[in-house]
N, C-alpha and C positions, 0 to 999 in steps of 0.2 A: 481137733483132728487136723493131719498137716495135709496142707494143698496139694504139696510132694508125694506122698505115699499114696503109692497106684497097686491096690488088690490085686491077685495074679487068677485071673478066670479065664476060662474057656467060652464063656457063654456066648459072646458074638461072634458071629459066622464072620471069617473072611472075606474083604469084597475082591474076586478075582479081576483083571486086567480084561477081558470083556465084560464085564459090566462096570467097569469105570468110562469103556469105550461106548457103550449106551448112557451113560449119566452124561457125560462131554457132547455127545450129538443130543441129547434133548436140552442142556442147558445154553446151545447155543441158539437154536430154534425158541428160547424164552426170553425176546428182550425187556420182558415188561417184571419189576423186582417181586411184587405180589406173586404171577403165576411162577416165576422162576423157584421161589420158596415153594408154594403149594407142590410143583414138577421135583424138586430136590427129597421133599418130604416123601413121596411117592415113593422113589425109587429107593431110598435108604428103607421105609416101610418093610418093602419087599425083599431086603437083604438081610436085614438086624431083629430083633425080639422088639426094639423099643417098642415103646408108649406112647412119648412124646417127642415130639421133633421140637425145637424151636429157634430161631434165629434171633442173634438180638446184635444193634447195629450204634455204632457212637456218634454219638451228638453233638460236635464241641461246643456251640452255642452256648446249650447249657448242661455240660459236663453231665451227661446220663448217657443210660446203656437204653436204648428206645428196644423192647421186647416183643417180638411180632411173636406171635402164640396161632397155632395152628388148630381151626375147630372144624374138625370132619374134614370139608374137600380145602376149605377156602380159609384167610387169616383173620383172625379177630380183630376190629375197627374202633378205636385206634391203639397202636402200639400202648403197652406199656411202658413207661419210664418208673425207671427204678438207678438208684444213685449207683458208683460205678463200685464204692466199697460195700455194697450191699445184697453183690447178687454176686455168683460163680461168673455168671458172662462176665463182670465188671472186672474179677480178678486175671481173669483167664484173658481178657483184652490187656489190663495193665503189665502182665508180668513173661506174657506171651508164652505161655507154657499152659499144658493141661489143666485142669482142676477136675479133681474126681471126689463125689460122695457118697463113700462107698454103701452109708444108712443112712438113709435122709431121718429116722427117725434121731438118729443120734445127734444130730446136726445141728451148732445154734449160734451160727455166723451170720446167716440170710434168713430170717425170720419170716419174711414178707414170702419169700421165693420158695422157702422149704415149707408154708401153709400152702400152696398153690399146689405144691408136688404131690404133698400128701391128700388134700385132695381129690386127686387123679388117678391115689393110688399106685404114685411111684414108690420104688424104697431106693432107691441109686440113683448118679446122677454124674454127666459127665460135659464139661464145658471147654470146647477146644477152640482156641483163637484161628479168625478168620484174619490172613495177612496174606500180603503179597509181596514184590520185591517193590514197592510204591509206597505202601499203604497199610496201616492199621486200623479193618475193618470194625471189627466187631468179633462175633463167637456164632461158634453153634453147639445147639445144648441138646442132650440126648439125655432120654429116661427111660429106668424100666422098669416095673412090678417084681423083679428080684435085689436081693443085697450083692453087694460087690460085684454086679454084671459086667463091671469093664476091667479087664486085663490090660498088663503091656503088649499084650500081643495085638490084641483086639485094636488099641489106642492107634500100634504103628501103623495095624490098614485104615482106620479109620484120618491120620491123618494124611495119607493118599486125598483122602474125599475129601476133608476140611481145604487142601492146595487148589484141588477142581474148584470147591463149590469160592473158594474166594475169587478166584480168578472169574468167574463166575458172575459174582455177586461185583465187583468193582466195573466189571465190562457191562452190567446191567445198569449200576449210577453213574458212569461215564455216558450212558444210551440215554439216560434219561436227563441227566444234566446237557447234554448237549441238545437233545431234542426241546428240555424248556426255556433253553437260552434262547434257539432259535422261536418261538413261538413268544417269548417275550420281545424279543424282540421285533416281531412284527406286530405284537402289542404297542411299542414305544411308535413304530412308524404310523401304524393305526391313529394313535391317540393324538401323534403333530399332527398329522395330515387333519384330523376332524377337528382337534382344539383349538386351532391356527384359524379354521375359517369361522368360527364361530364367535362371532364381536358381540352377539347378544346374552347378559346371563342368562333368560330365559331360556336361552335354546342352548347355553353353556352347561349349565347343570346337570341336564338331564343325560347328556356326554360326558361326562366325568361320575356320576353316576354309572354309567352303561360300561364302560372300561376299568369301574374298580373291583367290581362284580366279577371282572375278568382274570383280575391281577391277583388279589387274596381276600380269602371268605373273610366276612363277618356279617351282623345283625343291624348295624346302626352306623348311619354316615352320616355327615355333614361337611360347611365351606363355613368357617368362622370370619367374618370381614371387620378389618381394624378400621374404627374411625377415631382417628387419634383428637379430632377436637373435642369428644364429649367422652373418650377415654373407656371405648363402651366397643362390642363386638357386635355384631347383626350376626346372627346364628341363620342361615338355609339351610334346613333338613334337606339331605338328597335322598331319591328314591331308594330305600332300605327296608326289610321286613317291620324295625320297629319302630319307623318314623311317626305315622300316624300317633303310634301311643307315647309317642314323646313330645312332638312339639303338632301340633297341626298349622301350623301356621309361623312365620318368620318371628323371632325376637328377635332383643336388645337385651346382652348381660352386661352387668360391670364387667372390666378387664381382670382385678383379681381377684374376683368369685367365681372363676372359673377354671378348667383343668388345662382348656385353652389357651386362655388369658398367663396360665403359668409357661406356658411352652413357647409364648410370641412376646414374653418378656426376657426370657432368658436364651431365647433366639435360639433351641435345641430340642432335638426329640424329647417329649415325655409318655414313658408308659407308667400307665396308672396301675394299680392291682386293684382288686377288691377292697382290700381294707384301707389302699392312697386315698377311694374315692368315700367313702365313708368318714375317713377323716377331714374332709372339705366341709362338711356339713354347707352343703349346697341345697338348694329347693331345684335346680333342673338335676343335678347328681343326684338326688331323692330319688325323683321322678325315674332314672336310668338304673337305679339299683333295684327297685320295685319290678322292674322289667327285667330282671335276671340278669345286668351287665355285672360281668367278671371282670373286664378289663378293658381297659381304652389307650388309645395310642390317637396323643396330639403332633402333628407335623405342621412347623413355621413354613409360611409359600414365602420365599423368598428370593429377590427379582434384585437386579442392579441397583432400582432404586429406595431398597427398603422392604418391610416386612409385611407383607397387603394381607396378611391373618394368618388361619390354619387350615388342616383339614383334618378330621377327626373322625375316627372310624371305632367302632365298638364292638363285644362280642360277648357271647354269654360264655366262651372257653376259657379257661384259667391259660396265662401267660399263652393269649392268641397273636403275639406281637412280638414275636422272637426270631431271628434267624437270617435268612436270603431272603426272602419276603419281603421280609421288611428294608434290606438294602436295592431290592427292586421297584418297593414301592417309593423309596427316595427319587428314584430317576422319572418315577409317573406325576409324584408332586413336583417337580420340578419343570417338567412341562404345564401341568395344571396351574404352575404361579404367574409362567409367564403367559399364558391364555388369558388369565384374568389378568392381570396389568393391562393386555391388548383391549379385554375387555370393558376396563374402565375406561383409558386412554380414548376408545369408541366415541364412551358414552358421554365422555369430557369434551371433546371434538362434535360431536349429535347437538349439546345443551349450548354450545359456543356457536354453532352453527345456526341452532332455533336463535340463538339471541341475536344475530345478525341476521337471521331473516326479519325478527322483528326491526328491529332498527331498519331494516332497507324498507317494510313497511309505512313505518313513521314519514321515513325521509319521502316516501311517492307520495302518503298523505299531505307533507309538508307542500311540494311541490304542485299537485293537485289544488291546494289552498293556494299558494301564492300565483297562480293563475288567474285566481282572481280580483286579489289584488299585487299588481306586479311593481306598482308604485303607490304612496300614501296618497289621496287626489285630496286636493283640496288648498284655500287659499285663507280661509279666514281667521280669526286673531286668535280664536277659540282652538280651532286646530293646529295653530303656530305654535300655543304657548305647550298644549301635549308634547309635539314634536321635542320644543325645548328643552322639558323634562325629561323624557325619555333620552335625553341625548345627555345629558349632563349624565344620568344615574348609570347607563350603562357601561360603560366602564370599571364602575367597581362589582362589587359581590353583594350587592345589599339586596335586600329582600323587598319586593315590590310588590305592592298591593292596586289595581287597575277597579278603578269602580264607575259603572256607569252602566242605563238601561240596557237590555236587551238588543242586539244588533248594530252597536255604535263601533266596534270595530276594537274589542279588548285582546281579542287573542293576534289580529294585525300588531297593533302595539308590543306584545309582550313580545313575537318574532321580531321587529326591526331592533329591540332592546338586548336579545339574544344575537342579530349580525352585528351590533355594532360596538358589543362586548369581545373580550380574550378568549371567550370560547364558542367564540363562532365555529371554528372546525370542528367541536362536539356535536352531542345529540341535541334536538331540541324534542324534549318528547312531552306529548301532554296528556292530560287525564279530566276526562269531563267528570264531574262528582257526582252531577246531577243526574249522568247519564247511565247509570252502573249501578244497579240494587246494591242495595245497603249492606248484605249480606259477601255479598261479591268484590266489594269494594277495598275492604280492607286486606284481603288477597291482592288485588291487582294494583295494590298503591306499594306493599311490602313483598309480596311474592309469598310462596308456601311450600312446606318440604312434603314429597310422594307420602299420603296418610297420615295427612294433618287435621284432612277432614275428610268426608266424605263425598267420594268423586274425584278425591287428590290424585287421582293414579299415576303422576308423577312430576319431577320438581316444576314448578314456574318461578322464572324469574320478574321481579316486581319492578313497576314504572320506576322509582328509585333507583336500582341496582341500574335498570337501563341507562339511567340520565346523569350517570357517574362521570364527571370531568366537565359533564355538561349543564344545559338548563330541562328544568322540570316547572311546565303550566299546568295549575290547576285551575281549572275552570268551574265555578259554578264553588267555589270553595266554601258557599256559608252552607252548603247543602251536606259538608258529612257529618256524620253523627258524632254527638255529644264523647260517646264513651272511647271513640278514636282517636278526638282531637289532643290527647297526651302526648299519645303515640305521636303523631305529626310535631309534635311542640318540642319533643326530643329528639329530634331528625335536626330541626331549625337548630336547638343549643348545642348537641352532642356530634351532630354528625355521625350516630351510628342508627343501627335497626337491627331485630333480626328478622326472621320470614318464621310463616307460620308455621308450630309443627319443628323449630326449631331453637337452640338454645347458641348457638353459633353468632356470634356478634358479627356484623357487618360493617365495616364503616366506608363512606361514599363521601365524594367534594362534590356536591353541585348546591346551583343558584337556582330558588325557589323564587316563582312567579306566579302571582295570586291573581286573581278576578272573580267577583259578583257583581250581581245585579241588586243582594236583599241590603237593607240597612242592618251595618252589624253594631252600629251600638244597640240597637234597638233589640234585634236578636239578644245579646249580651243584657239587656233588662229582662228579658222573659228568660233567662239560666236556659237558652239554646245555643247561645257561644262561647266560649271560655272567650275571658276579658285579656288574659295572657296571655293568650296564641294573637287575638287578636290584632295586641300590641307588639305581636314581635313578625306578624304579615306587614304590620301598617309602617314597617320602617321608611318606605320611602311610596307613598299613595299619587297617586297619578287617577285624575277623574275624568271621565272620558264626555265629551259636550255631546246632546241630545240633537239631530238631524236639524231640528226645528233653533234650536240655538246659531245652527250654521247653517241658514239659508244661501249664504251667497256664495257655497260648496257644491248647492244643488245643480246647479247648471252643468258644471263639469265635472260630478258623478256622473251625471247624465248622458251626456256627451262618449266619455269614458266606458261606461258598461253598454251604449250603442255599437260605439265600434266592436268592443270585446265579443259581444254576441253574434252582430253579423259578421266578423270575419269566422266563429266556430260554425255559424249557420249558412254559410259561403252565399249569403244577401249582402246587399248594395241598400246604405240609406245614406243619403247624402244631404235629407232638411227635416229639422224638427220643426213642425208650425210654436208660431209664437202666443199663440192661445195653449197650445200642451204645454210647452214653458211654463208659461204664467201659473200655470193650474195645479202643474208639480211643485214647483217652487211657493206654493200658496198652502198646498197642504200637510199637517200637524205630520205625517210618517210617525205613528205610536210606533210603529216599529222598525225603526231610525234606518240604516245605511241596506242592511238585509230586507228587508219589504221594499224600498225604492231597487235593489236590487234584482229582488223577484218579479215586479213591476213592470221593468223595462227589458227583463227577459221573457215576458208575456206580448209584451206588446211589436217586439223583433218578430214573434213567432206569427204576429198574427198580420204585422206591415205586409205589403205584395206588391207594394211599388218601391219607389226612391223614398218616399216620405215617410216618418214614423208615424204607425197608427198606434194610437196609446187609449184603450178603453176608458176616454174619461167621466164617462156615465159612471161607474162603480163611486170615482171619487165627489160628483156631484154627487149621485144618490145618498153616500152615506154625509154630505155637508146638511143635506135637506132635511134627512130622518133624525132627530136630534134623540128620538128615543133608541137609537140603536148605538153599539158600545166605540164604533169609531172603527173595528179593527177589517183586518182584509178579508177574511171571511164573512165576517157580516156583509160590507160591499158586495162581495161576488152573489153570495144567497140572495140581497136584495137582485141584484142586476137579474139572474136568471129570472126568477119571477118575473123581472115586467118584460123580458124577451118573452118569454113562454105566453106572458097574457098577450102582446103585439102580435105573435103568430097562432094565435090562437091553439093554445099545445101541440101545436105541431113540432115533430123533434128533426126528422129527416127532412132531407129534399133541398134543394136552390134556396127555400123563402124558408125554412125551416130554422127552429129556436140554434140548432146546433154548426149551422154554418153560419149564421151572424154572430154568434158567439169566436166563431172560430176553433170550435172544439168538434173531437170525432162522434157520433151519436152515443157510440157506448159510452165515451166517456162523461156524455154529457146525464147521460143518464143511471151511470154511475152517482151521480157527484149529486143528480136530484134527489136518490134514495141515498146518499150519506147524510144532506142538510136535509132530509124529513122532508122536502115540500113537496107538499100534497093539491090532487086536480082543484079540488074546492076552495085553494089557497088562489091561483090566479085564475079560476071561473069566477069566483067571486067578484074579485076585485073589475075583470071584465066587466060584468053584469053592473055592479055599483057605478061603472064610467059611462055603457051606456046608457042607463034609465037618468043618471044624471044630465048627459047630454038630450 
């Protein structure tokens, strides 16, 4: 049947020139395109026999004729598409002239459109291009329950109404194009103003989220984040209907396993279909097709300095990713790339930031320490020959190993070995082994990445990574554990690490500085030290002399840490008697330069004139008691006893145990229930002195 050939019927009424002037005053009164169609279908209703009214409008997108189909008052949801050579609308758009069918039974060019008709119960059928002097709209399609109901006669008034209703219909997408430009774009102002201030991802997300919701529907979102050293994306589900049942929680995908990973390689939009994602044979694209997705659309976030991932939005609609949409939604990721750029840059600037608070740490720690010692003191041959040593090695990079008891002054040494090295303007940072659960330790020697372990909640950076350029003490070094010292031994040879929780190589220059107190060959016989590490701390050992070795340092320790203390205690001592002398310089200090230290900051506190009062009972008591172990607590435990027995347990008052002590009552009677001594400890000993005497 030819397109051309127009039946000659009477059967449509004329539309006279007032009621074209009522169809003009209500289609302007209709700016919105649904009511305007519903308003047009009315009115023609009321003039003509049809059946069916319907509108159908072009796509260019994707070259279809989109079919609005009218059910009772209001339009069927959503249009149909139908190809343009495959429907009357589609010919009647292309060739801009009528199409008329005069038997729809006879009919077998539009298959799809001619079951639809029949149907409904049309047998005719008429499709008249909607144009304007602009534009090439679309059509509109008329049906009716008789054969040949459309005449030339009919055709010429009805295309009167087809000129109204385009004009019409272009004034109604010019209303609506204009009014969602504007509304996008207070979308776009929306989205800088909120994504601009938000440096946190946490609180970024949930806004990029909130505005995509705004800009075009779908089912499933996401922020795919590139990390190009382990060539891997961290996937954020953003707040979306299907997220829960997609991811509940952040991954890590390879780059080219994923649909993602395709689109921030090739630096370009990709829409997936159904059957793209299917073909990936993915396990998270599994997961996404089981949930009904039809189609995905990956977007590169891309920023001046490279490509910081994707973002990826999904949808159960077939080709939900087509059109203005989708060149709107380019201008929303393109604020969202440089949001998150700001937002790492933040958090790059936050981590740089903690690291110099640490380090400004360090440095007050450092400074706090060398308060107390602000010079090395001391005069004898034993002390000379450290200095020596220490002066000779520092200068280069060699690895020093400090060994000597408890208190003799190893972490002093390793500082003046650090001033008087090339990197003195570095960090001198340090790490007590001893001091830091085992557990804890090899986090805070290597550092760890956010969810390495539990409680990681996010990066730390490690004494290492701190003491980069610079030097690193470790103190108490025979104390870490076995299955770490690798780790530490390939720091010594390689110079690299990485931190926990990651695969990311680090390499760092700094100069390692050891100290203990334990025998490590000896360790090294019981398989508690590697004999290799050992050998490669012990490159240059410096042994540190025991207080009682350098007696004749004593003096002017002593001297030294009096003034130190009464100038911090704003007291006046100006004589040490020569019996305290004698009696310090006399005794063993098991616990070398630190116990004479605590000693003489005891005995400031408790002096009240010019003279130093130095409790020298503690240090007789404990020469006398040979069954007791020598150390300063034993002493003070014994001393209190025989106060408490002199004052007969009296703790308070003028003559009381706690003012001859020099100590406040609580404290003193703190300190009686920490050391255990109990009333029957010095009643006793009372009772025994006097039935002796």
């Amino acid at each position: 049947m030819s397109s051309n050939s127009v039946p000659q019927s009477n059967s449509s009424s004329e539309i006279d020139d007032h009621k074209l002037l009522k169809m003009v005053d209500l289609m302007v009164h209709h700016r919105n395109l649904p009511e305007l169609f519903v308003a047009i279908a009315g009115q023609l209703s009321g003039v003509a026999e049809d059946e069916i009214i319907n509108f159908s409008l072009y796509d260019p997108s994707r070259n279809v004729m989109r079919l609005h189909v009218l059910e009772g008052n209001d339009l069927a949801r959503p249009p149909i598409e139908v190809p343009v050579a495959d429907s009357p609308s589609g010919i009647a758009w292309q060739t801009q002239r009528p199409l008329v069918v005069p038997d729809v039974n006879a009919e077998t060019r539009f298959p799809s459109v001619v079951n639809l008709l029949r149907n409904k119960g049309i047998r005719s059928y008429c499709a008249l291009p909607l144009t304007t002097a602009g534009k090439r709209l679309g059509a509109l399609g008329l049906g009716s329950p008789r054969v040949s109901a459309y005449s030339e006669e009919s055709l010429r008034s009805l295309r009167k109404v087809t000129e109204l209703v385009a004009l019409a219909v272009e004034n109604a997408l010019t209303r609506e194009a204009l009014q969602q430009e504007t509304e996008r774009l207070q979308v776009l102002l929306e989205v800088n103003a909120t994504l601009m201030i938000n440096r946190d991802l946490e609180k970024l997300f949930p806004e990029i989220s909130r505005f995509l919701r705004r800009v075009i529907g779908h089912d499933y979102a996401s922020v795919a984040v590139y990390d190009e050293a382990a060539q891997a994306l961290s996937l954020y589900p953003l707040d979306s209907p299907l997220t829960q049942g997609l991811l509940e929680t952040d991954a890590t995908l390879p780059v080219k396993e994923t649909p993602a990973g395709q689109a921030l390689l090739e630096g370009e939009i990709r829409i997936f279909s159904r059957e793209d994602l299917v073909a990936l044979r993915s396990s998270f694209v599994s997961q996404m097709l089981e949930q009904g997705i039809q189609s995905l659309c990956c977007i590169p976030l891309v920023t001046r300095k490279g490509t910081l991932g994707t973002l990826n939005l999904a949808s159960k609609e077939h080709n939900a990713f087509l059109g203005q949409d989708l060149d709107f939604l380019k201008q929303v990721v393109g604020q969202v790339a440089v949001a998150l750029d700001n937002a790492h840059a933040y958090r790059e600037i936050a981590e740089l930031k903690n690291k110099l608070t640490k380090e400004k740490v360090y440095l007050e720690d450092e400074i706090r320490s060398e308060r107390n010692f602000e010079e090395i003191v001391g005069e004898s041959a034993a002390l000379k020959q450290v200095l020596n040593e220490a002066r000779t090695v520092a200068p280069s990079d060699a690895t020093v190993l400090i060994l000597g008891e408890t208190g003799t002054g190893k972490e002093l040494i390793a500082r003046a070995i650090h001033r008087m090295s090339s990197r003195n303007n570095a960090s001198f940072i340090k790490l007590n082994c001893a001091a830091i659960p085992t557990g804890l330790l090899e986090s805070e020697l290597f550092g760890h990445e956010k969810g390495a372990f539990t409680g990681a909640v996010s990066r730390k950076i490690g004494r290492l990574e701190l003491a980069d350029k610079g030097t690193l003490f470790l103190d108490e070094v025979g104390e870490i554990p076995l299955e770490m010292q690798p780790k530490l031994l390939r720091v010594l040879e390689d110079h690299e690490f990485e931190r926990l929780g990651s695969t990311h190589t680090i390499r760092v220059n700094l100069r390692l500085i050891a100290a203990t107190n334990r025998d490590l060959p000896q360790s090294i016989g019981s398989r508690q030290f590697r004999s290799d590490l050992y050998y490669r701390l012990s490159v240059f050992p410096i042994r540190m002399p025991e207080l009682r070795e350098r007696k004749r340092d004593i003096p002017l320790l002593v001297r030294y840490f009096v003034q130190d203390f009464a100038r911090r205690m704003k007291k006046r001592i100006e004589t040490i008697p020569t019996e305290t002398m004698n009696t310090l310089v006399n005794w063993t200090w098991p616990g070398n330069v630190r116990e004479l230290e605590n000693m003489i900051e005891r005995s400031v506190i408790l002096s009240q004139g010019l003279i130093l009062t130095v409790p020298l009972g503690e240090l007789r008591l404990a020469a006398q008691n040979s069954h007791h172990d020598g150390s300063l607590e034993s002493v003070r435990r014994e001393n209190i006893v025989r106060v408490l027995r002199e004052t007969g347990g009296m703790l308070a008052g003028p003559r009381g145990a706690a003012a001859r002590l020099g100590l406040k009552r609580t404290t003193l009677y703190s300190r009686i229930k920490k050391m255990g001594i109990s009333r029957e400890e010095y009643e006793n000993q009372q009772r025994d002195k006097e039935q002796g005497n």
